[in-house]
PDB file as gemmi writes it, atoms N, CA and C in Angstrom:
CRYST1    1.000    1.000    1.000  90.00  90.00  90.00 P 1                      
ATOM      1  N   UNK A   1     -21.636   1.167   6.177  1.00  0.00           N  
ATOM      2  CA  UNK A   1     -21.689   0.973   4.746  1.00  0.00           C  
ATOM      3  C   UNK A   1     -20.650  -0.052   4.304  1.00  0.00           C  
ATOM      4  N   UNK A   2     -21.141  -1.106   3.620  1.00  0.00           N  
ATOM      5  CA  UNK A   2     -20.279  -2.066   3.348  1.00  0.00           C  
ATOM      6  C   UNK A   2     -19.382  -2.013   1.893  1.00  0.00           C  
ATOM      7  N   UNK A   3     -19.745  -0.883   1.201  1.00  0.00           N  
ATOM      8  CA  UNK A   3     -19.324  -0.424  -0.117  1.00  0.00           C  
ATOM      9  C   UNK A   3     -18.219   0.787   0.236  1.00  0.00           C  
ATOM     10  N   UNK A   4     -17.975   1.358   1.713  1.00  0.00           N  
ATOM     11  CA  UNK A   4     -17.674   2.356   1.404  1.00  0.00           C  
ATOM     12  C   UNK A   4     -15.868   2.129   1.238  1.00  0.00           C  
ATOM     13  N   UNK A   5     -14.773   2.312   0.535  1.00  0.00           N  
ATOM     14  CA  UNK A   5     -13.403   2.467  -0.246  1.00  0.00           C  
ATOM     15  C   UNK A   5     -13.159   3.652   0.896  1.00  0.00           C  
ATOM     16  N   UNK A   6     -11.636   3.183   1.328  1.00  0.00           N  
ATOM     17  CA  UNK A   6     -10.855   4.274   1.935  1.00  0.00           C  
ATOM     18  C   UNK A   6      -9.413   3.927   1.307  1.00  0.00           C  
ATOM     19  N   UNK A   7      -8.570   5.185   1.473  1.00  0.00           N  
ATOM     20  CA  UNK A   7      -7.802   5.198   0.778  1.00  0.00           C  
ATOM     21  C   UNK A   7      -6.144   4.303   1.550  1.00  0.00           C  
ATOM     22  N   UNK A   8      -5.665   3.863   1.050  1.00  0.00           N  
ATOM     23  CA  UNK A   8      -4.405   3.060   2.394  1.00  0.00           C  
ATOM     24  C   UNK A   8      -2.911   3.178   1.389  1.00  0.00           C  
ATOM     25  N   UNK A   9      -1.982   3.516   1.680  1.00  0.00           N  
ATOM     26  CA  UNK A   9      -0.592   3.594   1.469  1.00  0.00           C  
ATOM     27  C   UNK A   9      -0.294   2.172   1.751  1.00  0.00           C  
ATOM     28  N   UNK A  10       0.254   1.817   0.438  1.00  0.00           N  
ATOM     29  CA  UNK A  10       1.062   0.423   0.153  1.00  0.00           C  
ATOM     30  C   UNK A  10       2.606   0.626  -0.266  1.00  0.00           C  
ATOM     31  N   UNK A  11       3.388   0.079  -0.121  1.00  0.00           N  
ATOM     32  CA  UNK A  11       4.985   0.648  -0.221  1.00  0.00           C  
ATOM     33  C   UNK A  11       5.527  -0.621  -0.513  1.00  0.00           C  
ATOM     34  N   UNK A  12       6.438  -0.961  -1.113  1.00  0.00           N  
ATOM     35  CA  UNK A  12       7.632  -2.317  -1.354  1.00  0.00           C  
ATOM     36  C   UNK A  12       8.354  -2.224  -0.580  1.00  0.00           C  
ATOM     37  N   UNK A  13       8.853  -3.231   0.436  1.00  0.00           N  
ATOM     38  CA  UNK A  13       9.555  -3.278   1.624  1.00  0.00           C  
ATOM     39  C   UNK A  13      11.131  -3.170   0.824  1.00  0.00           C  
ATOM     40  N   UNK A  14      12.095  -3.395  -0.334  1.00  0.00           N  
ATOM     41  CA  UNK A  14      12.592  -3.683  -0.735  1.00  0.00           C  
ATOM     42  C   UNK A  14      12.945  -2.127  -1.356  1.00  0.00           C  
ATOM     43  N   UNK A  15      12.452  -1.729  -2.489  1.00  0.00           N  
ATOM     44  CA  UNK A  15      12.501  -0.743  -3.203  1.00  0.00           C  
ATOM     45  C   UNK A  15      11.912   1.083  -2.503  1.00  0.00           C  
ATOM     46  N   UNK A  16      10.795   0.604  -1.430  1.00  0.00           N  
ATOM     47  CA  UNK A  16      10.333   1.941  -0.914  1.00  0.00           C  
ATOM     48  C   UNK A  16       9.775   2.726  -1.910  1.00  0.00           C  
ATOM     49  N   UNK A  17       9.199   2.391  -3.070  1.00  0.00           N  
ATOM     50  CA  UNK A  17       8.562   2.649  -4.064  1.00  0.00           C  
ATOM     51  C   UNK A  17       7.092   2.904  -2.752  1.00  0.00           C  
ATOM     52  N   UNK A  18       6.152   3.696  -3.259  1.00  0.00           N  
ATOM     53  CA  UNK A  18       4.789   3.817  -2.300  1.00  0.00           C  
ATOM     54  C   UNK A  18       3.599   4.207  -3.642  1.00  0.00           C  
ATOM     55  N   UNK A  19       2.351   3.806  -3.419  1.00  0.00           N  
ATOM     56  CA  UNK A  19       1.195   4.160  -3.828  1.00  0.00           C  
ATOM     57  C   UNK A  19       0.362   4.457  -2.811  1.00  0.00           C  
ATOM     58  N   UNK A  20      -0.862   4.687  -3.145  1.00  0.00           N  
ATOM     59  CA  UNK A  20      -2.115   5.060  -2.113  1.00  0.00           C  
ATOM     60  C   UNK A  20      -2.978   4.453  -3.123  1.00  0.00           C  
ATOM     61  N   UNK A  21      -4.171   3.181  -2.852  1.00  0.00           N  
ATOM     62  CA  UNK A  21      -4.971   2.850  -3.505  1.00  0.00           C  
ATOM     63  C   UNK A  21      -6.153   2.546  -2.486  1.00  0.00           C  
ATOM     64  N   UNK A  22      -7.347   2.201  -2.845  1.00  0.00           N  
ATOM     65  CA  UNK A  22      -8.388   2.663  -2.519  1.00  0.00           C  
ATOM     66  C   UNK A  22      -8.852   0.879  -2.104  1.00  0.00           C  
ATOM     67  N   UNK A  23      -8.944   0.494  -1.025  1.00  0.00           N  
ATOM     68  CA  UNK A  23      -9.479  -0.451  -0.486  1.00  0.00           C  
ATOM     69  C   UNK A  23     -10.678  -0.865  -0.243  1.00  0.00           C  
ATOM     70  N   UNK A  24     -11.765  -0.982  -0.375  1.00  0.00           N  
ATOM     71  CA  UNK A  24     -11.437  -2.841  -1.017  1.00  0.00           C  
ATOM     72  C   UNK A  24     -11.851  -2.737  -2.616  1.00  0.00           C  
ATOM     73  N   UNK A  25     -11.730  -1.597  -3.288  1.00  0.00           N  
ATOM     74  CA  UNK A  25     -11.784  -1.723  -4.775  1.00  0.00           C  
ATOM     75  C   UNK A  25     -10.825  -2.288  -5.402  1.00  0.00           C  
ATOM     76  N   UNK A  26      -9.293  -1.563  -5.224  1.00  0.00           N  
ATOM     77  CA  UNK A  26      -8.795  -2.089  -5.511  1.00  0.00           C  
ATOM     78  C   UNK A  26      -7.807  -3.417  -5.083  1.00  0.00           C  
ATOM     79  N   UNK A  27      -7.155  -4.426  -5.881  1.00  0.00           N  
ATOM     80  CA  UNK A  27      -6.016  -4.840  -5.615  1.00  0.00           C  
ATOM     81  C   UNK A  27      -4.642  -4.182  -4.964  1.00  0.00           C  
ATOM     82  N   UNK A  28      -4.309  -5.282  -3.652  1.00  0.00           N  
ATOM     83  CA  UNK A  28      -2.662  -4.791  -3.669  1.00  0.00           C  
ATOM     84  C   UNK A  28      -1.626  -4.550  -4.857  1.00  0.00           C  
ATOM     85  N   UNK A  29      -0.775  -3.876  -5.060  1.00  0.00           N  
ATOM     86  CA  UNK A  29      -0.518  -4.433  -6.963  1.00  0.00           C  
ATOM     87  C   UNK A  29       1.107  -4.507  -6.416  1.00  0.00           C  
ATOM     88  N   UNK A  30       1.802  -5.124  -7.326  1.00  0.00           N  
ATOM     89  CA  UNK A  30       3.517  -5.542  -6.904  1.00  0.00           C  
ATOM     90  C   UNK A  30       3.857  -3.966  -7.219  1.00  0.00           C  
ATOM     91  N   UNK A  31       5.346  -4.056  -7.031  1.00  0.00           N  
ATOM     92  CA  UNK A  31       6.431  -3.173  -7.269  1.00  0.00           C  
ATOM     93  C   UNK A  31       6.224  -3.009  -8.422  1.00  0.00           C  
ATOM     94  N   UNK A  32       6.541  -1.719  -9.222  1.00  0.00           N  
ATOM     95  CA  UNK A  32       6.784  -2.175 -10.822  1.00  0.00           C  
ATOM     96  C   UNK A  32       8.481  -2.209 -11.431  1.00  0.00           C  
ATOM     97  N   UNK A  33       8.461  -1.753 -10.340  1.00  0.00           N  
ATOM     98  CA  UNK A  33      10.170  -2.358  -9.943  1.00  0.00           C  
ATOM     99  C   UNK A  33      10.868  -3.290 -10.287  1.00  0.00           C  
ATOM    100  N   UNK A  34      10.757  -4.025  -9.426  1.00  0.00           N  
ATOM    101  CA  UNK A  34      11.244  -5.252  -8.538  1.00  0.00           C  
ATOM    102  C   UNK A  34       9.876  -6.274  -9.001  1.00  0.00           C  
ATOM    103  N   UNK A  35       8.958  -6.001  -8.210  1.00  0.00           N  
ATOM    104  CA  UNK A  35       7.799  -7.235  -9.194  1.00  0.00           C  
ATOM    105  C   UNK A  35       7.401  -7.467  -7.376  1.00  0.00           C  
ATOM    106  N   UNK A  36       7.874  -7.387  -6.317  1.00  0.00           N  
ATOM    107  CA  UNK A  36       7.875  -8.057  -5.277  1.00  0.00           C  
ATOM    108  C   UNK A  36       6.257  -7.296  -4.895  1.00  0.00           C  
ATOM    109  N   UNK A  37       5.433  -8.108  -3.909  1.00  0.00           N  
ATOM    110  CA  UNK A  37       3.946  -8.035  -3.850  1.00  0.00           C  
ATOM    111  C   UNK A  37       4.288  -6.642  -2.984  1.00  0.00           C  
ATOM    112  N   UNK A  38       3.641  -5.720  -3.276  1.00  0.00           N  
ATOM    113  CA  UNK A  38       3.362  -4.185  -1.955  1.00  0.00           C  
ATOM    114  C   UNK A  38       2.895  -4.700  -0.837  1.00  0.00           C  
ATOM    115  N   UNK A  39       2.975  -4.155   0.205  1.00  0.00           N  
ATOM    116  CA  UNK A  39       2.272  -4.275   1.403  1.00  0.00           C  
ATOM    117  C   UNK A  39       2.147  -2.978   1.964  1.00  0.00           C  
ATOM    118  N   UNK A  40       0.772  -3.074   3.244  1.00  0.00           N  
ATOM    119  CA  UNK A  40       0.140  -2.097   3.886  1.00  0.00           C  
ATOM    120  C   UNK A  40       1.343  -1.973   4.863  1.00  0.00           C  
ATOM    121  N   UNK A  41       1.810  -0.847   4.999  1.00  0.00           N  
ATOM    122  CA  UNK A  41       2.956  -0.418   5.997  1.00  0.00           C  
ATOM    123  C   UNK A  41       1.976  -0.076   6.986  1.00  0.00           C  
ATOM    124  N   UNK A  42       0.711   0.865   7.505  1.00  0.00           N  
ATOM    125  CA  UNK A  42       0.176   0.778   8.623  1.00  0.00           C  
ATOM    126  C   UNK A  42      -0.090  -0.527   9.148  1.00  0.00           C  
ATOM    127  N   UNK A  43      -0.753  -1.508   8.628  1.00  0.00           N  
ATOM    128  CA  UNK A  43      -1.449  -2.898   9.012  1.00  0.00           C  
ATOM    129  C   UNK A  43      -0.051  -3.761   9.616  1.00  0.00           C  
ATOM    130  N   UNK A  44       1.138  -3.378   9.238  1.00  0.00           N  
ATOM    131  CA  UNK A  44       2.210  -4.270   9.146  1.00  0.00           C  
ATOM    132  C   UNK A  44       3.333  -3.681  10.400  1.00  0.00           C  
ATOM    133  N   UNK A  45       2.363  -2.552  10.893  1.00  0.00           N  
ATOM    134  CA  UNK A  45       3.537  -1.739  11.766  1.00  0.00           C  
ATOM    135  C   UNK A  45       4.579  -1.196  12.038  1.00  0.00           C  
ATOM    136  N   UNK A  46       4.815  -1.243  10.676  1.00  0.00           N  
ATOM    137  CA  UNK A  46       5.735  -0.397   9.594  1.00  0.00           C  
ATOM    138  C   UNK A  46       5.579   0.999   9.787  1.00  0.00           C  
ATOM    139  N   UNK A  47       6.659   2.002   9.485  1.00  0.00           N  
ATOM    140  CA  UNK A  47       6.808   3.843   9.423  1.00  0.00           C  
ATOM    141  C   UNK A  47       5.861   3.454   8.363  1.00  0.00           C  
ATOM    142  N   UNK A  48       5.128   4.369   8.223  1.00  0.00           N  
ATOM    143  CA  UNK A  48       4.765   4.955   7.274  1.00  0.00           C  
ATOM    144  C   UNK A  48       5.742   5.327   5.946  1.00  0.00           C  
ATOM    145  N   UNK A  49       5.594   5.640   4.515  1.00  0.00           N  
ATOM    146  CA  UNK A  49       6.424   5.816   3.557  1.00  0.00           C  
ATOM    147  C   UNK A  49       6.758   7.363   3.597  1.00  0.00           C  
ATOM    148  N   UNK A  50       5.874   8.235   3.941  1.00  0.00           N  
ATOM    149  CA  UNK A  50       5.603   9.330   3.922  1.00  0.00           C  
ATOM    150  C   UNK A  50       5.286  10.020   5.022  1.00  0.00           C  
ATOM    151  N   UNK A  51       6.242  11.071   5.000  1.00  0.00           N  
ATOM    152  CA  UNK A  51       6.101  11.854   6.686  1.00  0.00           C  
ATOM    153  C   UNK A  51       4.473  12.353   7.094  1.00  0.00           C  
ATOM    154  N   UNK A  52       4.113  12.175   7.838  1.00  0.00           N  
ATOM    155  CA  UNK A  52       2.575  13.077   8.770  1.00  0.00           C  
ATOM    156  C   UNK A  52       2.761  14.545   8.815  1.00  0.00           C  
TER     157      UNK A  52                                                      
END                                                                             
């Protein structure tokens, strides 16, 4: 299914601020912090923000 949205943890490398937004609906969105762009901590090989 080419519609189907899963959910992915985005975090500010800077602040450690974290969301969970829904891919590919939504946008990455910045910090509201800092302003600096979020990134995928799994994709990036990054801990996770949040313990398992």
């Amino acid at each position: 299914m080419k519609n189907k949205t899963e959910p992915v943890e985005v975090g500010c490398p800077k602040r450690k601020h974290a969301e969970i937004i829904y891919l590919p609906k939504e946008e990455v969105p910045r910090c509201p912090k800092c302003k600096t762009q979020m990134i995928n901590f799994r994709l990036t090989g990054l801990l996770p923000l949040t313990p398992s």
